[in-house]
C-alpha positions in Angstrom: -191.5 101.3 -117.4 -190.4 98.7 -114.9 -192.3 97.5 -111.5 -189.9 99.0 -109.7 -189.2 102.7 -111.3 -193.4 102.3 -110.7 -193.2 101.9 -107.2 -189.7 103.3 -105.9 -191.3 106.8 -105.3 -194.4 105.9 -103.5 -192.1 103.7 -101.1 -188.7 106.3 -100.7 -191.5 109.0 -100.1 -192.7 107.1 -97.2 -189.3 105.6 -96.0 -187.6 108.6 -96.1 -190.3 111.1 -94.7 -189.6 112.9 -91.5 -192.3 112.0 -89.9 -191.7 108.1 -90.6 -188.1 109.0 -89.0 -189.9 110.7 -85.5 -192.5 108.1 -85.6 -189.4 105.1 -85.6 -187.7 107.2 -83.0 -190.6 107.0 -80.5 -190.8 103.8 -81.0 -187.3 103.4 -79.9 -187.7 105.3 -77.2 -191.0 103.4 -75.7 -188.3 100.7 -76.0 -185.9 102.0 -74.2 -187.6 103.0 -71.3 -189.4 99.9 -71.0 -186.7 97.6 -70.7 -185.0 100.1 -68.2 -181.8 100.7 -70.5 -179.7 103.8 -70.1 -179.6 106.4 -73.3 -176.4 103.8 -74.7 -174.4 104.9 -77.6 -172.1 102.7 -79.9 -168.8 104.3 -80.9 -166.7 102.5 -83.3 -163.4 103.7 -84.0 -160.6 102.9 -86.6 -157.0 103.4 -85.3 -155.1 104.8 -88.7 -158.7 107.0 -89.5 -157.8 110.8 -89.4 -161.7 111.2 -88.7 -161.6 109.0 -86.3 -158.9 111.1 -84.4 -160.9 114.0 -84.5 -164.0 112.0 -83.3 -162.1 110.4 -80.0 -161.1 114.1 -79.5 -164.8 114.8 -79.2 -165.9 112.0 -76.9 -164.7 113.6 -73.0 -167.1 116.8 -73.9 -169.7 114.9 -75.6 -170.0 112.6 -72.2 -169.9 115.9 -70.3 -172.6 117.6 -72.0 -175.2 114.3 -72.3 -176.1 111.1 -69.5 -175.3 108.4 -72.0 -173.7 105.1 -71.7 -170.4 105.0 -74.3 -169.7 102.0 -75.5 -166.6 102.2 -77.8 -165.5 99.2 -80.1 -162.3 99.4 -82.6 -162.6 98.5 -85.7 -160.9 97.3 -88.9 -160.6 99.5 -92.2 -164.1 99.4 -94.2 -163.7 96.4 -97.2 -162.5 97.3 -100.4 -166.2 97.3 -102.0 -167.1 100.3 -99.7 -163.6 102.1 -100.6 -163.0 101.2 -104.4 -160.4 104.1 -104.4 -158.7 103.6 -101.3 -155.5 105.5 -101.7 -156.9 108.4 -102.6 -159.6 108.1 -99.9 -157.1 107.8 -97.4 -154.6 110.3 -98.3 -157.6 113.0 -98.7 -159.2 112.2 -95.1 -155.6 113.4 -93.7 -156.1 116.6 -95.4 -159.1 117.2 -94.8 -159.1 116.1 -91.4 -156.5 118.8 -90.9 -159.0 121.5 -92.7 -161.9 120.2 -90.1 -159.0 120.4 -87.2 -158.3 124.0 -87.8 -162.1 125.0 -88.6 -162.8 123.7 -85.3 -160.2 124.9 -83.2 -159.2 120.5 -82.8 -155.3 118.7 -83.1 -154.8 117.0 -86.1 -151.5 117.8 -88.7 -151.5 115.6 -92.1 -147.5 114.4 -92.0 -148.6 113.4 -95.9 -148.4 109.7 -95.1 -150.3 107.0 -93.2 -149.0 105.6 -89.4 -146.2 102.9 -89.7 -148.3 99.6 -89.5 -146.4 98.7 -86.5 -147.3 102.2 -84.9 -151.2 101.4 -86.0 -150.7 97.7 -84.3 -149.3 98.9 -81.1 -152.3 101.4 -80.7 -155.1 99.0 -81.6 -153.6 96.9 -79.1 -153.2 99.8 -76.4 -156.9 100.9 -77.2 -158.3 96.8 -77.4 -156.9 97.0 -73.8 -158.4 100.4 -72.5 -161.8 99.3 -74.3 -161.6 96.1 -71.7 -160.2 98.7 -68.5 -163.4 100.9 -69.1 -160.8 103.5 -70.1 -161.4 104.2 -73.8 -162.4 107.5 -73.5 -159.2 108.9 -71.4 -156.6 107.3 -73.6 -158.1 107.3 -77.3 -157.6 110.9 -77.9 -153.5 110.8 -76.5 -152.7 107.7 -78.1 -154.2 109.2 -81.2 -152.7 112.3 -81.1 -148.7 109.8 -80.3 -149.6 107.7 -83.5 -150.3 110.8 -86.1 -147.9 113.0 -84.3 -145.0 111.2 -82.9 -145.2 107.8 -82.8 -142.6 107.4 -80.8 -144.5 108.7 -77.7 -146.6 105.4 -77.9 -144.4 103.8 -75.6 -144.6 106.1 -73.0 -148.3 105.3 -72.9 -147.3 101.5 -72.5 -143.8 101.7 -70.6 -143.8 98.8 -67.9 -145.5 99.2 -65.3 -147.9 101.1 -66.8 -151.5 101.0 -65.8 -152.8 100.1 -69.1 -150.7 97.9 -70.9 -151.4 96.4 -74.5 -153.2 93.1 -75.3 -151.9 90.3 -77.2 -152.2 90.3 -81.2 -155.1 87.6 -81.0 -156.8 89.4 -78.6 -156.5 92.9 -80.6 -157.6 91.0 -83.5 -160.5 88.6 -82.0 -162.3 92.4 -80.6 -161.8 94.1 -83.8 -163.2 90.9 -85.6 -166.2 91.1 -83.4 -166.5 94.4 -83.2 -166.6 94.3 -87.3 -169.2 92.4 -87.1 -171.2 94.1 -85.2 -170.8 97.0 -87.1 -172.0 95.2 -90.2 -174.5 93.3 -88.4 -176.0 97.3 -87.0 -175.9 98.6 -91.3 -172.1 100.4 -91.6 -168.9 100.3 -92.8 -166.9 103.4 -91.5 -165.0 104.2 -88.6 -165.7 107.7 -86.7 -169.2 106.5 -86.8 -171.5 106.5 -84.0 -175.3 104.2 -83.8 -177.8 105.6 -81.8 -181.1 103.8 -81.7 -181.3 102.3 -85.1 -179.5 105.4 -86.6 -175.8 106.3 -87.6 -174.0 109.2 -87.4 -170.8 109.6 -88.9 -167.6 111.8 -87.5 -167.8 115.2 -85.8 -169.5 116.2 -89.6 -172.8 114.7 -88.2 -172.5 114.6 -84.6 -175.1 118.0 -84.1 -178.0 115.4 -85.1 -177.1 112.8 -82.1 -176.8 115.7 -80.1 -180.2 117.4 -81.3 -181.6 114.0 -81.0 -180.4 113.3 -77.4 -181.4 117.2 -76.6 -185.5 116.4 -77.7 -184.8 113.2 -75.0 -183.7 115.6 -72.2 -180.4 114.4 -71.0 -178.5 117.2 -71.7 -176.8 118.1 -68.6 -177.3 121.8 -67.0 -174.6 125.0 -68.1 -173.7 123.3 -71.2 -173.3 125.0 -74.2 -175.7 124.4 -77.3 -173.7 121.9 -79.9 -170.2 120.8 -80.4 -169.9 121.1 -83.8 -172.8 123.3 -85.3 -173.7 123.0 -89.3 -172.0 125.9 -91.0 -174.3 127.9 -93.0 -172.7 128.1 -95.9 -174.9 131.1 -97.1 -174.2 133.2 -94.5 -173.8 136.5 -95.7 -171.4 136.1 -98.5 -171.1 139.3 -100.4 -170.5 140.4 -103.8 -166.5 139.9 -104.8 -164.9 141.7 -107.4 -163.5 139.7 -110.1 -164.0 136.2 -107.8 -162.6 133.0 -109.4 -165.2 130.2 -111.1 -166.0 127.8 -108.9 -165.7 123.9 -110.0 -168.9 122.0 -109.5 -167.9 117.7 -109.8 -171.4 116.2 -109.5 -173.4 113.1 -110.3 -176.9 112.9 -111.6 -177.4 109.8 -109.3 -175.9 111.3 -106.2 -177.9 112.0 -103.5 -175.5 114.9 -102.1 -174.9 116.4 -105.5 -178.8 116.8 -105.4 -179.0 118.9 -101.9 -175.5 120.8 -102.7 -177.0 121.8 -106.2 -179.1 125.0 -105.5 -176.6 125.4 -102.4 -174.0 126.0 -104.9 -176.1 128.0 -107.7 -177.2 130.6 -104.5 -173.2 131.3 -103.7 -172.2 131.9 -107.1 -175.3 133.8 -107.7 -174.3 136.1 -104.3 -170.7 136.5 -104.8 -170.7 136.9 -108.3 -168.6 133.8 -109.2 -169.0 131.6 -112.2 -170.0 127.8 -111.2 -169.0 125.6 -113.7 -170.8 122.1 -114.2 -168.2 119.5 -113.9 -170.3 116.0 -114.6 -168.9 112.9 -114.1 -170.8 109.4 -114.4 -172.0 107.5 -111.3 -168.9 105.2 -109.5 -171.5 102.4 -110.4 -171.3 103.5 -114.0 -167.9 103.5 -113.9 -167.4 99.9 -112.5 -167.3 100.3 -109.0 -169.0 98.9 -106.5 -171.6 100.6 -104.1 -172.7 97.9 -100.9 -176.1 97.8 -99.6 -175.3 99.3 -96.7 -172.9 102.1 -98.2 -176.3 103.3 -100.1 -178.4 102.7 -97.5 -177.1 104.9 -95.1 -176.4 107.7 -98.0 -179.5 108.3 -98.5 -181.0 108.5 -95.0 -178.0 110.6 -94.2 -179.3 112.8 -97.6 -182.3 112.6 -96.1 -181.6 114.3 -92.7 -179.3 116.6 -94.1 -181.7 118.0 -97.0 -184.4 118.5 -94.3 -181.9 120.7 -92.0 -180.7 122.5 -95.3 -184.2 123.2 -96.2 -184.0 121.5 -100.3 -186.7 119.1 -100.7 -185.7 115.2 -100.8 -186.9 112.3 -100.6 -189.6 111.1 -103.4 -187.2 109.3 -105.6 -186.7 107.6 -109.0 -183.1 106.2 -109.0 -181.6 107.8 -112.5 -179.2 104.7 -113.1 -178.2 103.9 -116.5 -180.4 105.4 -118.8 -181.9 108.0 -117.2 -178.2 109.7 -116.2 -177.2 109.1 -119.9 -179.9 110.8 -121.5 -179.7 113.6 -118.9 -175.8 114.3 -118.6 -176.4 114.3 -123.0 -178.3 117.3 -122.6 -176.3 119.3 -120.1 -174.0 120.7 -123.0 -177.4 122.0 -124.8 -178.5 123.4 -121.6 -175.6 125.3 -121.0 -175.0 126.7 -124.5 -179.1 128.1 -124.1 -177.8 129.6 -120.8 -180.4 127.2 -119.0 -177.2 125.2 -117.5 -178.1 125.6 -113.7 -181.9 126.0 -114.2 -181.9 122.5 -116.3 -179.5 120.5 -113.6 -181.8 121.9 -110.8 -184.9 120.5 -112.4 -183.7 117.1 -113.3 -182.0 116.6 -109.7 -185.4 117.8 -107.9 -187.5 115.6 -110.5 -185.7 113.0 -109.5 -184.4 113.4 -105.7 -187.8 115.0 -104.6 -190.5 114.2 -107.0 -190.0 111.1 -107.8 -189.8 111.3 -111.9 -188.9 108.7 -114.0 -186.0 110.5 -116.4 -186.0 107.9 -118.7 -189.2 108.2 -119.9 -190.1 110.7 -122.6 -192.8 112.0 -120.9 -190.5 112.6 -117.7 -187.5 113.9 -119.0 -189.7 116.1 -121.7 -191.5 117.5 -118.2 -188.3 118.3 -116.6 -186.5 119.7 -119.9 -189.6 122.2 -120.5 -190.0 123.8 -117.0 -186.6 124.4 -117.5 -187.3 126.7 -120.2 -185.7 124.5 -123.2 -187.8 123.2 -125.9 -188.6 119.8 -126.5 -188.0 119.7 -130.2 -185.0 121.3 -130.1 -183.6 119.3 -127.1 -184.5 115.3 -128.5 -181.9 115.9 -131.5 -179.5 116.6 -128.8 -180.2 113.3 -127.2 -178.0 111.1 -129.8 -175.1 113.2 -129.7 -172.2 111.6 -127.6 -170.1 113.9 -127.0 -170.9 114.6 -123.1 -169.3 111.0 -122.4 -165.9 112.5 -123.4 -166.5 115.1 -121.4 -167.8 113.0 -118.2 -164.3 111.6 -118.6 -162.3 114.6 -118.7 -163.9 115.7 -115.7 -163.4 112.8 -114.1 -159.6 113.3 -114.9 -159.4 116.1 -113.7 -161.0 115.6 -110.5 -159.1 112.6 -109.9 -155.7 115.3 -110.2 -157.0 117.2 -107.6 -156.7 113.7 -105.2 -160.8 113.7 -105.0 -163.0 110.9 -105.9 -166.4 111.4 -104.6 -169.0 113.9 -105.3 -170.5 116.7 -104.9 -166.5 117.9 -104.7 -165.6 122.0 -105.6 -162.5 123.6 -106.6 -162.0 127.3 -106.4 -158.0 128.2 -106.9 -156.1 126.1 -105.5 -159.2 124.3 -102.6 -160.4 121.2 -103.8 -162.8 120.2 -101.4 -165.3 117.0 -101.5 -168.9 116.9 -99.7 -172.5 119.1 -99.6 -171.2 120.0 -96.2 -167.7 121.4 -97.2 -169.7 124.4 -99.0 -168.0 126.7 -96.1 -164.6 125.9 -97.4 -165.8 127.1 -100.8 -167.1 130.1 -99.1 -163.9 131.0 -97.2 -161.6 130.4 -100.7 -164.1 132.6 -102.6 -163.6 135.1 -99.8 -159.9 134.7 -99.4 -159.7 136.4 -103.0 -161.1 139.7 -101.1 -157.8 140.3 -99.3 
């Protein structure tokens, strides 16, 4: 056993307990008040992002509901080494930004193809220029909604003698190379992101914990409604279905979200009545791909928040890289053919996510395999067969045909969704199946 699977959950427990988070945000606060600073948020937006469409559409209500400062930088595309499978990433953000659009009641239509890059310069530049006019929020939603609906309408936002006209090419550039910067220098990647003293929140997805946080400060202003965007609960009185379709479960023993989607998941099939199939794939690390600092970094803290609000323990971890995942995607077939599938997955991911267990130990895999109701004997043979890595890579196939690449992602019929917080779209195809 190594120094650091020693130590790792004695330190996550503490950096990633609640009341370590409350603690930090006081201290913030003290900080704030003592250097006589307005409640200032950092808004960084990338022009060709579909989320960061949907996030500029946000920002006039968001300003009307709190007393904070905006301050709005734009951005370049995050670095390959924090999107390894770019093309897909990109062309599932448009659809999914569209899904988010019509859940919401926002603008956005996937035309199944990125902006021109001429159309995506000409808006940079048109936005660099309303960033340095204190304008930002007043033309980032129109000039979004020209460049993914008609880009053509860009130039009437810049005819001459317009108000606002474009800046230069090396002026566009120099901001977004500075604003870059910053971004990295504050611990992100993405655009549709927004930092908040010392934390992020990324797109309208995560945008009811600012405005929770900025609630418990008291500057919410008077007759405004509760939250923008409120958590869907995912459980929320789903019924029995007759005859419902399985529902696809792509997850990762070393992902975070897989971990807090996991009995999320189990619960819906178990109330509707629909088969959930256990889809495992290896970690992107596993597979080759990269994972930056700050990419896993803000994962888990986002895990974090996200597991507290959803009520599934998290936090006290033991990172299952490498051996641990291997020996515990091995006995997943074995589980499954006991009819221990869900209960075994649900103990290793809360050994490991909340409990801080070492998996590849015998002593903590054999603790996690028996409370599962599997026996130990039976289960070691099991270790040395290797057939689950064919399997991992089917899945992995097949998930990659459905234009995902991340996990926790779901398919029921023909939705294929990707995120812990995209269990509502499960919900609504499970219940489409009613009519």
């Amino acid at each position: 056993m190594s120094i650091k699977t020693l130590l790792m959950p004695a330190i996550s427990r503490r950096m990633l307990s609640r009341e370590r988070l409350l603690r930090q945000r006081a201290r913030v606060e003290r900080a704030r008040v003592l250097r006589g600073e307005p409640h200032r948020v950092h808004y960084f937006h990338q022009v060709d992002d579909p989320y960061s469409a949907l996030a500029a559409a946000a920002l006039p209500r968001l300003l009307a509901r709190y007393a904070i400062d905006l301050v709005p930088h734009v951005v370049n595309p995050p670095v390959d080494g924090a999107a390894p499978e770019r093309d897909k990433l990109i062309a599932y953000s448009r659809g999914d930004a569209q899904l988010l659009a019509r859940h919401w009641g926002l603008h956005f239509r996937d035309a199944g193809a990125q902006p021109s890059p001429q159309a995506v310069a000409l808006a940079g530049r048109l936005l660099v220029a309303a960033v340095e006019a204190g304008r930002f929020v007043d033309v980032a939603s129109p000039a979004s909604a020209c460049l993914w609906d008609d880009s053509a309408c860009l130039d009437d936002l810049v005819l001459p003698g317009a108000a606002l006209q474009p800046v230069s090419p090396a002026a566009s550039q120099a901001h977004r190379s500075e604003a870059d910067a910053l971004r990295q220098r504050l611990g992100h990647y993405l655009g549709a992101t927004f930092f908040y003293g010392g934390e992020w929140y990324w797109g309208i997805d995560r945008l009811h914990h600012l405005e929770r946080r900025l609630q418990e400060l008291a500057v919410k202003r008077e007759g405004e409604g509760d939250l923008m965007f409120p958590p869907d609960e995912d459980l929320r009185m789903p019924s029995p279905l007759a005859d419902p379709p399985p529902i696809d479960f792509f997850f990762s023993l070393r992902s975070p979200y897989s971990a807090i989607a996991a009995p999320r998941v189990f619960s819906l099939g178990a109330l509707t009545g629909a088969p959930v199939r256990l889809r495992f794939v290896l970690p992107m690390v596993m597979r080759g791909l990269p994972v930056p600092r700050a990419k896993r970094s803000y994962i888990v803290q986002d895990a974090a928040r996200e597991a507290f609000m959803r009520g599934v323990e998290f936090g006290c971890l033991n990172d299952p890289v490498g051996r641990p995942t291997e020996r515990g995607l091995a006995l997943i077939p074995f589980a499954e053919r006991a009819g221990q599938g869900q209960r075994y997955l649900l103990s290793f991911m809360h050994g490991v996510w909340a409990e801080g267990i070492d998996a590849g130990s015998e002593r903590g895999l054999r603790r996690i395999v028996e409370r599962s109701g599997l026996p130990w004997d039976e289960v070691r043979s099991a270790l040395n067969d290797e057939a689950w890595r064919a399997t991992a890579e089917a899945n992995h196939a097949e998930m990659a045909s459905l234009g995902l690449w991340g996990v926790p992602s779901f398919r029921v019929g023909e939705t294929a969704v990707w995120g812990q917080d995209r269990l509502w779209a499960v919900r609504q195809a499970l219940e489409s199946t009613r009519r």
